[in-house]
PyMOL Python script that loads the backbone (N, CA, C, O; Angstrom):
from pymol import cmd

cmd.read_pdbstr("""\
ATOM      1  N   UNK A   1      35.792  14.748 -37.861  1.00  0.00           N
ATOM      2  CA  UNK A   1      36.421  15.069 -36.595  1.00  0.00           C
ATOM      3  C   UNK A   1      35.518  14.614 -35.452  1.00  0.00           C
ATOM      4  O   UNK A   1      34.392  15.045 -35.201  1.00  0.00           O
ATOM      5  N   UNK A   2      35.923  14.054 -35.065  1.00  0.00           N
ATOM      6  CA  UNK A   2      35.315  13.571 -33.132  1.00  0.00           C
ATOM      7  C   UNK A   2      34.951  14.418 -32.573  1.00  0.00           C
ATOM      8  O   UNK A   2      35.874  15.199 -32.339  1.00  0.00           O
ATOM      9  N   UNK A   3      34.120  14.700 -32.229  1.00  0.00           N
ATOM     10  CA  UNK A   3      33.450  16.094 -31.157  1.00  0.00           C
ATOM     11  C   UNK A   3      33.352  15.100 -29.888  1.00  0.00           C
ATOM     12  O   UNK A   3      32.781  14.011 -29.949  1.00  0.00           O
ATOM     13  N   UNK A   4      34.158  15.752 -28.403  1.00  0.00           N
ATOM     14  CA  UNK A   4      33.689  15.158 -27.453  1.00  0.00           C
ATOM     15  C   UNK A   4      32.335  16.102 -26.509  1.00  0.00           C
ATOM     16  O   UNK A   4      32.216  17.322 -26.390  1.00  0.00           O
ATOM     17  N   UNK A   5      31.548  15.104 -26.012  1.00  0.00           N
ATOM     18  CA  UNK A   5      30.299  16.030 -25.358  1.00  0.00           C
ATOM     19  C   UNK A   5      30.467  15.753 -24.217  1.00  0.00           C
ATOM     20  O   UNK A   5      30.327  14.661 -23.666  1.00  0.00           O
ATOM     21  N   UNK A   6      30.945  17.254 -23.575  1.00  0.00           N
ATOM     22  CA  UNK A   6      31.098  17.576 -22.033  1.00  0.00           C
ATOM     23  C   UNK A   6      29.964  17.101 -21.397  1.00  0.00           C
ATOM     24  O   UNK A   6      30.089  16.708 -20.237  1.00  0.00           O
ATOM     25  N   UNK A   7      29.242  17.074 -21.757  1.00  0.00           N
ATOM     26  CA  UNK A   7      27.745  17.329 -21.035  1.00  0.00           C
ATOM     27  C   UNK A   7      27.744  15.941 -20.525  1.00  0.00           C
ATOM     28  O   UNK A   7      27.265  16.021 -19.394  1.00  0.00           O
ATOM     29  N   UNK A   8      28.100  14.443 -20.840  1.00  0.00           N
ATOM     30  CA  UNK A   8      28.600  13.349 -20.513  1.00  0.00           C
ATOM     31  C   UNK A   8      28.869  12.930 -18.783  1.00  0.00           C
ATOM     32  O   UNK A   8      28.468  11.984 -18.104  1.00  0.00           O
ATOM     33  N   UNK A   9      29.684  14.050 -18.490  1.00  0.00           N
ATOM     34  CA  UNK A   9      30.320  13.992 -17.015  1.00  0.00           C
ATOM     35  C   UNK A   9      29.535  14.631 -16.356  1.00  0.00           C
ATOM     36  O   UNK A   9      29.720  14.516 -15.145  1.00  0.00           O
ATOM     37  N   UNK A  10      28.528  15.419 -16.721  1.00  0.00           N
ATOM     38  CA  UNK A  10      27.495  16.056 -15.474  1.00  0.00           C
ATOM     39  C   UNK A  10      27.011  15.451 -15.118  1.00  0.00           C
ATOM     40  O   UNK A  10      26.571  14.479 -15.732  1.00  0.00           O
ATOM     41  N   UNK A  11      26.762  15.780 -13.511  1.00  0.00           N
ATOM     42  CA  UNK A  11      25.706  15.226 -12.426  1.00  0.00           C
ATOM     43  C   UNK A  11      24.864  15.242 -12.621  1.00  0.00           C
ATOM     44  O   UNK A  11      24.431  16.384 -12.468  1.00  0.00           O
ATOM     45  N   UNK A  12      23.958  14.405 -13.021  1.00  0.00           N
ATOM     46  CA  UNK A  12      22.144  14.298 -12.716  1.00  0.00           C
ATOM     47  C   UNK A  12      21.828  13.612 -12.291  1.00  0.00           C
ATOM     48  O   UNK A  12      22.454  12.565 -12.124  1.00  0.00           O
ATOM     49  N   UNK A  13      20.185  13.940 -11.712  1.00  0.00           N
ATOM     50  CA  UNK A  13      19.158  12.712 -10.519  1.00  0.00           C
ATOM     51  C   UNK A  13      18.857  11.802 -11.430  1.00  0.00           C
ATOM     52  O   UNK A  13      17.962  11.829 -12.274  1.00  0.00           O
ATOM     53  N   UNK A  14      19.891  10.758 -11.147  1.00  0.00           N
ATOM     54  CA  UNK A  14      18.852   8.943 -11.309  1.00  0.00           C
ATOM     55  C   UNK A  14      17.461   8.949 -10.209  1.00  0.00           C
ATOM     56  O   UNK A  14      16.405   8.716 -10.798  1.00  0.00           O
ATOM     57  N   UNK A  15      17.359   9.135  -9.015  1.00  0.00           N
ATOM     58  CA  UNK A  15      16.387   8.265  -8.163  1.00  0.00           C
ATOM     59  C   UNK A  15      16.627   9.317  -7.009  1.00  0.00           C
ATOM     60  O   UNK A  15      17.645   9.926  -6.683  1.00  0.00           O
ATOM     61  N   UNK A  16      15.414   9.322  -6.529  1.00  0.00           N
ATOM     62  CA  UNK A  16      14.773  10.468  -4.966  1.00  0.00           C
ATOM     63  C   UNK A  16      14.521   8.848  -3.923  1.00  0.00           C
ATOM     64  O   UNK A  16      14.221   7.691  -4.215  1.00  0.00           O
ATOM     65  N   UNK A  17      14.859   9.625  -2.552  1.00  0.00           N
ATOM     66  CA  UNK A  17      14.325   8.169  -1.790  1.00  0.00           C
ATOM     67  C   UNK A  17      14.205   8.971  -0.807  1.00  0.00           C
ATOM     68  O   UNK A  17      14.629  10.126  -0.773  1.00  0.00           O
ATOM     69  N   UNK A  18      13.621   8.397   0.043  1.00  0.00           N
ATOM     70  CA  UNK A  18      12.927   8.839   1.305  1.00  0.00           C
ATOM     71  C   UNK A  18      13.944   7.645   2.573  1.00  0.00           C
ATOM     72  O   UNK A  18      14.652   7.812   3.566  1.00  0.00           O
ATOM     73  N   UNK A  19      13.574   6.782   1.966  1.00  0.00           N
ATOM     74  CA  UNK A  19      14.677   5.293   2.927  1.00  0.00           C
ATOM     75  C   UNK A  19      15.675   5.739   2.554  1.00  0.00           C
ATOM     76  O   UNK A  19      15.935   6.024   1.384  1.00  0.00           O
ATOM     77  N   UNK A  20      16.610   5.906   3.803  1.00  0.00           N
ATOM     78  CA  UNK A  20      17.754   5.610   3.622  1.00  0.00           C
ATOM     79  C   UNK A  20      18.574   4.641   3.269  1.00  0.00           C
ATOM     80  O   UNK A  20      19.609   4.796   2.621  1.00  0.00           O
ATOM     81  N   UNK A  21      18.025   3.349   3.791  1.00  0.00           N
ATOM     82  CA  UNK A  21      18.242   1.517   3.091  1.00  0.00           C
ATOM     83  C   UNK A  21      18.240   1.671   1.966  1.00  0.00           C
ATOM     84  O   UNK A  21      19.173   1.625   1.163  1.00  0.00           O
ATOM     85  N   UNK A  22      16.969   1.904   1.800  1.00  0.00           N
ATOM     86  CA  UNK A  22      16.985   1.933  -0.173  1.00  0.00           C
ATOM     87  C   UNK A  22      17.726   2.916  -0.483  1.00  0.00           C
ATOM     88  O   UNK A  22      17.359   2.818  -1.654  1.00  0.00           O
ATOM     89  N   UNK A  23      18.457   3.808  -0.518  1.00  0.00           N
ATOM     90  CA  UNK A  23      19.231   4.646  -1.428  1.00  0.00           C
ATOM     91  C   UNK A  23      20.523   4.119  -1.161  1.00  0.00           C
ATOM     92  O   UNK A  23      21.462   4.087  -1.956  1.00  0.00           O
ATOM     93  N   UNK A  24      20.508   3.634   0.222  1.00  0.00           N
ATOM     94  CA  UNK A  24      22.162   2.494  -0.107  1.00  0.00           C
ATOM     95  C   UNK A  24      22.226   1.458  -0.905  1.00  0.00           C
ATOM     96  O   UNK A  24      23.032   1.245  -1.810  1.00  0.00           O
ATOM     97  N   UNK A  25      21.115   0.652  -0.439  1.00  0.00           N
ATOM     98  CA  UNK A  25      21.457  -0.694  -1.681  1.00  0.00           C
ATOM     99  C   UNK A  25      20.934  -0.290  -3.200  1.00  0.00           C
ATOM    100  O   UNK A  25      20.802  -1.126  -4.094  1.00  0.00           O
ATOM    101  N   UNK A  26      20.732   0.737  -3.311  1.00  0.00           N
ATOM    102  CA  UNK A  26      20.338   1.299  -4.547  1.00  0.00           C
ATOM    103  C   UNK A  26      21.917   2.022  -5.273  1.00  0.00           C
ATOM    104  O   UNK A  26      22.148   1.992  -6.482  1.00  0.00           O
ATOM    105  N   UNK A  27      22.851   2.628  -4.246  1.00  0.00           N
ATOM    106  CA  UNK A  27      24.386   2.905  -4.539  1.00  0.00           C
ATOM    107  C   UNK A  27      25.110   2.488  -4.399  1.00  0.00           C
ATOM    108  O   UNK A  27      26.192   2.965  -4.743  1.00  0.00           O
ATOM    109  N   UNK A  28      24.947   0.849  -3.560  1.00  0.00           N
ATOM    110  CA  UNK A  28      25.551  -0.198  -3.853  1.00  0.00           C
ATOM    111  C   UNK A  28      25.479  -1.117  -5.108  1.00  0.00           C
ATOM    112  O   UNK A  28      26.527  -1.575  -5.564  1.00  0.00           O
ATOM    113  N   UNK A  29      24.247  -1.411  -5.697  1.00  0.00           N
ATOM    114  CA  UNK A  29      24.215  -1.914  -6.540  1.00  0.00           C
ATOM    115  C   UNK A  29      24.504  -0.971  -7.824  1.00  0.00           C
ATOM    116  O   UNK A  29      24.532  -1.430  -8.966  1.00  0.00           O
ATOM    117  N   UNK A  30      24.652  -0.019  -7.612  1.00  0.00           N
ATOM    118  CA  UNK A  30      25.447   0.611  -9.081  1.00  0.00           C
ATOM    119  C   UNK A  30      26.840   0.724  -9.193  1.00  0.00           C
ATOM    120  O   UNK A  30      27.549   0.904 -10.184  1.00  0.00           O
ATOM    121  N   UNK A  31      27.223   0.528  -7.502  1.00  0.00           N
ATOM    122  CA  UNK A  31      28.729   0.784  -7.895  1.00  0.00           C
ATOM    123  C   UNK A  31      29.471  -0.550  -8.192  1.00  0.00           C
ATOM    124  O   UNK A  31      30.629  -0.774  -8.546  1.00  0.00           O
ATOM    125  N   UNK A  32      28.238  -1.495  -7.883  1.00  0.00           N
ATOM    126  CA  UNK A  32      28.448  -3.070  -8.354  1.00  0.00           C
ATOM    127  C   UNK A  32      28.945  -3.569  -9.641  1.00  0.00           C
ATOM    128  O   UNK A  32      29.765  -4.457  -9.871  1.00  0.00           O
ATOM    129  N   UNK A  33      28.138  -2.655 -10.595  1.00  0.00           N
ATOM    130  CA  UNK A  33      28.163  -2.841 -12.159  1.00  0.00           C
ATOM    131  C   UNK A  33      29.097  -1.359 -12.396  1.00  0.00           C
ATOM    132  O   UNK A  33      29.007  -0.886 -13.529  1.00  0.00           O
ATOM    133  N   UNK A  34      29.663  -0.880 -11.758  1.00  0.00           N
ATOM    134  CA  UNK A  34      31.044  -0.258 -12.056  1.00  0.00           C
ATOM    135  C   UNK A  34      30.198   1.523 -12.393  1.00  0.00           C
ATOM    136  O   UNK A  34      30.916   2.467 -12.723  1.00  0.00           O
ATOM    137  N   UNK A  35      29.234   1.631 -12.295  1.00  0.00           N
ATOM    138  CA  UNK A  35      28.313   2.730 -12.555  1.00  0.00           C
ATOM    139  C   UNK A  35      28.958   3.609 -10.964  1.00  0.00           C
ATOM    140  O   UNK A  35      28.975   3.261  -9.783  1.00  0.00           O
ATOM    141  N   UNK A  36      29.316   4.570 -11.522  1.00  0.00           N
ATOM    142  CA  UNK A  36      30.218   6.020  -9.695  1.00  0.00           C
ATOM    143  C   UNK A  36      28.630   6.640  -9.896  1.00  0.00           C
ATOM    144  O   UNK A  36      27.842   6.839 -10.820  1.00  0.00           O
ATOM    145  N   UNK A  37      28.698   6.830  -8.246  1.00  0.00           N
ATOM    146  CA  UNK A  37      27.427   7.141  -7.906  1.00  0.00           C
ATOM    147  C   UNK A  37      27.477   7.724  -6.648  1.00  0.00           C
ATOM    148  O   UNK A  37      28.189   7.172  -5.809  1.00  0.00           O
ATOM    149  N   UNK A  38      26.689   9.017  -6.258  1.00  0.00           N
ATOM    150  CA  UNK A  38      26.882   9.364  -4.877  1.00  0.00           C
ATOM    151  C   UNK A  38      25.136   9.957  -4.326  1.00  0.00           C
ATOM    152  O   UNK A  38      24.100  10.268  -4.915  1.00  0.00           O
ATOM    153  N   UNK A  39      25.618   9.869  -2.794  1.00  0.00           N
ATOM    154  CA  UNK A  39      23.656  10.185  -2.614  1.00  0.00           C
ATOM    155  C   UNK A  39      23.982  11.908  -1.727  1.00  0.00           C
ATOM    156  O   UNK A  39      24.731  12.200  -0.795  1.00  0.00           O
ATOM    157  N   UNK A  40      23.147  12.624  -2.451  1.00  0.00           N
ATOM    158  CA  UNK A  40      23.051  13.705  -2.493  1.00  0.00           C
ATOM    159  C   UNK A  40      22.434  14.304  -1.554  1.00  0.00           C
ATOM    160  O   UNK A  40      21.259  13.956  -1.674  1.00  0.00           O
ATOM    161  N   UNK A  41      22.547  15.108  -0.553  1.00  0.00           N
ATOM    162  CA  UNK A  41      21.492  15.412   0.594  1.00  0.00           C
ATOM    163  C   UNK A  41      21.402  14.440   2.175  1.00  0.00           C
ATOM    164  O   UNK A  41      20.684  14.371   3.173  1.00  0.00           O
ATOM    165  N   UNK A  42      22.583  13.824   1.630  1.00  0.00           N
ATOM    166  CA  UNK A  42      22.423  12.804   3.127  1.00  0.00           C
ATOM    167  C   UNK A  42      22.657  13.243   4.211  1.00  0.00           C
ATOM    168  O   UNK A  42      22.162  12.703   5.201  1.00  0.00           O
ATOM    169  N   UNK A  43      23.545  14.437   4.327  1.00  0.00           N
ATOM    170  CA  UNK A  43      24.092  14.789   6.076  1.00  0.00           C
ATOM    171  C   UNK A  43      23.041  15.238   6.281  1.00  0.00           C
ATOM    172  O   UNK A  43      22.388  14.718   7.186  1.00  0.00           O
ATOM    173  N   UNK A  44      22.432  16.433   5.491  1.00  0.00           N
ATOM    174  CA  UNK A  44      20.777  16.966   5.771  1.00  0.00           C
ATOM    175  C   UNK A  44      19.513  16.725   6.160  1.00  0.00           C
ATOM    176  O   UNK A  44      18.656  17.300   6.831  1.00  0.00           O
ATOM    177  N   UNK A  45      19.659  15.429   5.384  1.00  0.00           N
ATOM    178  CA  UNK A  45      18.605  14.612   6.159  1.00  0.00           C
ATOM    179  C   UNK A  45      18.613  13.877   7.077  1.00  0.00           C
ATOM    180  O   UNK A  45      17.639  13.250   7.493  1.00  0.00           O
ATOM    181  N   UNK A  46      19.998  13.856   7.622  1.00  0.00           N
ATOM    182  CA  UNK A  46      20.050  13.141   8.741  1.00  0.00           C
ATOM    183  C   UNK A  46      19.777  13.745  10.022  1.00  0.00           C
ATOM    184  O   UNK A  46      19.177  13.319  11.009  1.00  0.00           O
ATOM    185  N   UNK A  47      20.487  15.085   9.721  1.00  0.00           N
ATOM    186  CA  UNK A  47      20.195  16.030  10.652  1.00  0.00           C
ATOM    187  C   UNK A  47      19.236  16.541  10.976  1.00  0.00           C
ATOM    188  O   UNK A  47      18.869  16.626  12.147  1.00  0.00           O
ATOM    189  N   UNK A  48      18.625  16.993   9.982  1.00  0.00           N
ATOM    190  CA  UNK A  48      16.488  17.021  10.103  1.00  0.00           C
ATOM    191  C   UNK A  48      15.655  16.369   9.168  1.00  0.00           C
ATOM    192  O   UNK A  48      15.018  16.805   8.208  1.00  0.00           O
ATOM    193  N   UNK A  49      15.838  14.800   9.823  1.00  0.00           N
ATOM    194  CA  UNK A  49      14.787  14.220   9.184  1.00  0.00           C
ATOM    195  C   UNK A  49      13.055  14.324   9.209  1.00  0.00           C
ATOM    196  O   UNK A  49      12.131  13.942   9.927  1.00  0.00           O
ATOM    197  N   UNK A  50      13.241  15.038   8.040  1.00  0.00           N
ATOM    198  CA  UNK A  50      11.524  15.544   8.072  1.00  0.00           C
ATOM    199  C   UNK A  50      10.114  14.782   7.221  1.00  0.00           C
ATOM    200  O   UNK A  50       9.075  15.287   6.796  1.00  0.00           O
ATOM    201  N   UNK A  51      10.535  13.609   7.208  1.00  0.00           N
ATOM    202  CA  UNK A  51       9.688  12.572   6.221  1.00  0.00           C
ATOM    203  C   UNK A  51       9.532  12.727   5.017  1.00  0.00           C
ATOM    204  O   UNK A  51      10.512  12.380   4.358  1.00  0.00           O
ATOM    205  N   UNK A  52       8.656  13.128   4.429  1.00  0.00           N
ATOM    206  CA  UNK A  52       8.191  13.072   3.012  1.00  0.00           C
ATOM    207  C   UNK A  52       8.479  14.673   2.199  1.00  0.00           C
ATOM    208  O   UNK A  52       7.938  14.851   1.108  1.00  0.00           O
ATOM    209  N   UNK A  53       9.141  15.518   2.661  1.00  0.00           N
ATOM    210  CA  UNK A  53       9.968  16.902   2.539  1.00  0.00           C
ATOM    211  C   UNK A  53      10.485  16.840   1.575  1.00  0.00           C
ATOM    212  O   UNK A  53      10.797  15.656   1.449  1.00  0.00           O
ATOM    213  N   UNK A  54      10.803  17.375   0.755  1.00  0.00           N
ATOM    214  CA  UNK A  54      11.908  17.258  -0.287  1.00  0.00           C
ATOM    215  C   UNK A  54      12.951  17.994  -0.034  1.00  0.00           C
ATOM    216  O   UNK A  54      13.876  18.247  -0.805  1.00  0.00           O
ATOM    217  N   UNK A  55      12.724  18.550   1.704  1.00  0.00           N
ATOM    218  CA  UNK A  55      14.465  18.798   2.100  1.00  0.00           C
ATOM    219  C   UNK A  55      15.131  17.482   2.840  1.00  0.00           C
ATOM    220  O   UNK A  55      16.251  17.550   3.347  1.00  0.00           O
ATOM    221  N   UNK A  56      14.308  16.237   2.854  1.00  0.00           N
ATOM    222  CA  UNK A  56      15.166  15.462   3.781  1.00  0.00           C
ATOM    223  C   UNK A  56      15.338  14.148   3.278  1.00  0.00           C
ATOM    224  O   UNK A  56      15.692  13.089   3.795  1.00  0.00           O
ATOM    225  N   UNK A  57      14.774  14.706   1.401  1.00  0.00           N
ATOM    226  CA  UNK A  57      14.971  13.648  -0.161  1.00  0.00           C
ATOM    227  C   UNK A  57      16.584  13.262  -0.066  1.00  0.00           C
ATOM    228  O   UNK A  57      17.478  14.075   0.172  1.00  0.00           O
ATOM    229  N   UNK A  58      16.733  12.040  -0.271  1.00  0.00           N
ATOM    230  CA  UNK A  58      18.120  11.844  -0.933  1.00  0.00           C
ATOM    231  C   UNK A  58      18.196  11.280  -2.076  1.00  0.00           C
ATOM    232  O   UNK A  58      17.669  10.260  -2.519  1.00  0.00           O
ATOM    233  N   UNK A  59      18.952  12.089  -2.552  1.00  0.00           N
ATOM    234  CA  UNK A  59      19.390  12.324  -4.220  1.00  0.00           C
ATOM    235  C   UNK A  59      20.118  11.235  -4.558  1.00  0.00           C
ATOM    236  O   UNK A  59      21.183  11.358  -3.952  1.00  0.00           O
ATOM    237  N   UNK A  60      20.132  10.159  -5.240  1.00  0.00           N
ATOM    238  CA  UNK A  60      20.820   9.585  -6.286  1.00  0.00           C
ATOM    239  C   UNK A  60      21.462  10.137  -7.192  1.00  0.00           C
ATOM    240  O   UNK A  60      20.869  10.632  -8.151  1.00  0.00           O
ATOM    241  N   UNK A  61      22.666  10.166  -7.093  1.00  0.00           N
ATOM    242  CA  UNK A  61      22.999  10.832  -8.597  1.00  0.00           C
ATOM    243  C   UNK A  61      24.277  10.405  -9.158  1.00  0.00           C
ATOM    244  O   UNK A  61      25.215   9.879  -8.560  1.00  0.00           O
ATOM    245  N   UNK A  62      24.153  10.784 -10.706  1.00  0.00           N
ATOM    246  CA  UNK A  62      25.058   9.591 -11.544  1.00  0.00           C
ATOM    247  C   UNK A  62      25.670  10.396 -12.576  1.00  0.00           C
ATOM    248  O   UNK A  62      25.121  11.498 -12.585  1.00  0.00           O
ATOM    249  N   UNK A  63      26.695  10.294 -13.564  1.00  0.00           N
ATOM    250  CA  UNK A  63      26.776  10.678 -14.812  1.00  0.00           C
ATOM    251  C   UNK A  63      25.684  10.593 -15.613  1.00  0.00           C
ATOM    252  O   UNK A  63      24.825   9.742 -15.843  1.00  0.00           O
ATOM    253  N   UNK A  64      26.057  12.215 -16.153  1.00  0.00           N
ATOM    254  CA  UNK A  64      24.456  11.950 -17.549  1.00  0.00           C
ATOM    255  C   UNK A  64      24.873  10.765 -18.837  1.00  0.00           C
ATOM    256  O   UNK A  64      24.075  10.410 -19.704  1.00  0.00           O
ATOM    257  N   UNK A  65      26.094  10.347 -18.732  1.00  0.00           N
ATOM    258  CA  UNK A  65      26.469   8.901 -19.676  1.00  0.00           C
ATOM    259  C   UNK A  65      25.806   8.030 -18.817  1.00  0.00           C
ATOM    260  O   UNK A  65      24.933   7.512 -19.514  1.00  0.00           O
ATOM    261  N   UNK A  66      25.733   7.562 -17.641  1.00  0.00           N
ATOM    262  CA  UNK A  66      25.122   6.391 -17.052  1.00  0.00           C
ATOM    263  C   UNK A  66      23.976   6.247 -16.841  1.00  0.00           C
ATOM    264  O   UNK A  66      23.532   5.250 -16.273  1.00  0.00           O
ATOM    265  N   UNK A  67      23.257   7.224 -17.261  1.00  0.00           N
ATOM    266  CA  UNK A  67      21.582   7.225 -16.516  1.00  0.00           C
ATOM    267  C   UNK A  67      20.937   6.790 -17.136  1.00  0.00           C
ATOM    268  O   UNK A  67      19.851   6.732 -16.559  1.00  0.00           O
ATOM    269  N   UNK A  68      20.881   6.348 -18.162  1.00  0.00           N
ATOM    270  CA  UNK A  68      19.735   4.957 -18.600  1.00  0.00           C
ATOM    271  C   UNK A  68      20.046   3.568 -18.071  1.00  0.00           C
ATOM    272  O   UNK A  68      19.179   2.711 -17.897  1.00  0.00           O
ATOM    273  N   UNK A  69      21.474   3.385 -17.802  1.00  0.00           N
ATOM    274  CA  UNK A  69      22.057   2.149 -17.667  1.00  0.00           C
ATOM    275  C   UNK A  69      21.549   1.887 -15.825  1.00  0.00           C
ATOM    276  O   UNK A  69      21.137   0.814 -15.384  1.00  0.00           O
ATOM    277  N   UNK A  70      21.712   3.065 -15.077  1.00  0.00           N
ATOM    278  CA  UNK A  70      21.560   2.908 -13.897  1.00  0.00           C
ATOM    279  C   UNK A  70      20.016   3.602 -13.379  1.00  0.00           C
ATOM    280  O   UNK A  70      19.966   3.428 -12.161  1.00  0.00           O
ATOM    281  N   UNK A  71      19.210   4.057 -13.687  1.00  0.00           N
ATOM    282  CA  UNK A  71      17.854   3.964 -13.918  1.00  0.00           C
ATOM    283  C   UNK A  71      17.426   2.069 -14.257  1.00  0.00           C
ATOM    284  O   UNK A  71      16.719   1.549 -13.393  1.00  0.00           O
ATOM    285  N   UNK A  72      17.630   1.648 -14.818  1.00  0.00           N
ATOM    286  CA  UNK A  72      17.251   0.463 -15.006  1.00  0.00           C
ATOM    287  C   UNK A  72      17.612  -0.627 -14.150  1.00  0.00           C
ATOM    288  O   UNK A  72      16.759  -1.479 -13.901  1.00  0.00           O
ATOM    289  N   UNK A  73      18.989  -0.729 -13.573  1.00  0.00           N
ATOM    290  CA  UNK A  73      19.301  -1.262 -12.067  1.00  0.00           C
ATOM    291  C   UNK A  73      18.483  -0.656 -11.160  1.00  0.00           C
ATOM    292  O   UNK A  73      18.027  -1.433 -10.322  1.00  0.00           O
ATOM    293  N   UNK A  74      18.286   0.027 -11.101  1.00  0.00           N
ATOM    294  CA  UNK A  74      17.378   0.488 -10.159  1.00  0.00           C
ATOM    295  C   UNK A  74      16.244   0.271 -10.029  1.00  0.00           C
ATOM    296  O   UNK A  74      15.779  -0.095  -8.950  1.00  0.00           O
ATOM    297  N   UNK A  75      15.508   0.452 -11.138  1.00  0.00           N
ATOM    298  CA  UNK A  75      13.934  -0.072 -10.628  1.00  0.00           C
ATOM    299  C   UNK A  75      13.966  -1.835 -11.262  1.00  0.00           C
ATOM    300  O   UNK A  75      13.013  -2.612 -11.308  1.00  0.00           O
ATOM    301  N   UNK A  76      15.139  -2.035 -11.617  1.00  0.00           N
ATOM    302  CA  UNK A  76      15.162  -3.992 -11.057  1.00  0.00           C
ATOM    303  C   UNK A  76      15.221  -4.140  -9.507  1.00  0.00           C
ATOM    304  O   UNK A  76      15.028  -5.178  -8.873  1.00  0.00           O
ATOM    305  N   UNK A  77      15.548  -2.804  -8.977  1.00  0.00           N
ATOM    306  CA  UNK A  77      15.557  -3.289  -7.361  1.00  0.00           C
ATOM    307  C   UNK A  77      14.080  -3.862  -6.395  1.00  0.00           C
ATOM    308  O   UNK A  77      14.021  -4.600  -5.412  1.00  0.00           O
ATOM    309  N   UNK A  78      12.965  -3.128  -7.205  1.00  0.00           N
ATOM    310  CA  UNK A  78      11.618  -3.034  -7.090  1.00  0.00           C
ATOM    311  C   UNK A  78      11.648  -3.058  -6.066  1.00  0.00           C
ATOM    312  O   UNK A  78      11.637  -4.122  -5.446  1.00  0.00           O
ATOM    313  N   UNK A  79      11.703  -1.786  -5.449  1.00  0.00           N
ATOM    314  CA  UNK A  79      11.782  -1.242  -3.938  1.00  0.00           C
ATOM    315  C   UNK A  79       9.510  -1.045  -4.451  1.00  0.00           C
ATOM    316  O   UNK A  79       8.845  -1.194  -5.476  1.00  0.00           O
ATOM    317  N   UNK A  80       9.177  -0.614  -2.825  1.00  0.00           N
ATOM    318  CA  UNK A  80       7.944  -0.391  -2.840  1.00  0.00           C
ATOM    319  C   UNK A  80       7.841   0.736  -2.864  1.00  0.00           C
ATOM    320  O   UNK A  80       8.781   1.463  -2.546  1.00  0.00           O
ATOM    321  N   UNK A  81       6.616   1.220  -3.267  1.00  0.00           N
ATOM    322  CA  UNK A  81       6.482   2.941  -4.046  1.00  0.00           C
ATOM    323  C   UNK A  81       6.959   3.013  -4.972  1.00  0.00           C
ATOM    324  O   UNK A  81       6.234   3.760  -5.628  1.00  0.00           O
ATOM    325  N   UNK A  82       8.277   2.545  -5.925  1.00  0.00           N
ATOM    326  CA  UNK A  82       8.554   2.875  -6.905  1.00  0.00           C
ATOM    327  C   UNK A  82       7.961   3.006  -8.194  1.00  0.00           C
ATOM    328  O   UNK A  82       8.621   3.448  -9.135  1.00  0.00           O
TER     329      UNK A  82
END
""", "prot")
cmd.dss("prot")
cmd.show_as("cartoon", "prot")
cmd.util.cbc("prot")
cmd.orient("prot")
């Protein structure tokens, strides 16, 4: 019998960014290769951008099925700091 695993469709962090650039062309290029992707924390940090905070982090985040596939687009982006 086929067991399907829910756990598949949950949200988890691919990638933290501090740039806002980089977390776009970082959710552009996943939604490129068909990988749904949304950035987590953005109105917040827009509103109090507090630099290096991890309240004014934006979240990458992906299906727990996609996150090896889109972890790896990603640091092909070879943003700096990464």
């Amino acid at each position: 019998m086929l067991k399907y695993d829910y756990t598949d469709n949950e949200i988890v962090l691919c990638r933290e960014f501090i740039n806002d650039v980089e977390a776009r062309i970082a959710l552009a290029a996943l939604e490129n290769e068909g990988i749904e992707a949304v950035i987590d924390n953005e109105i917040f940090s827009r509103i109090y951008p507090i630099g290096n905070s991890d309240l004014g982090t934006l979240r990458l985040m992906v299906k727990r099925r996609d996150l090896e596939r889109a972890l790896q687009i990603v640091d092909s982006l070879n943003f700096e700091g990464e």
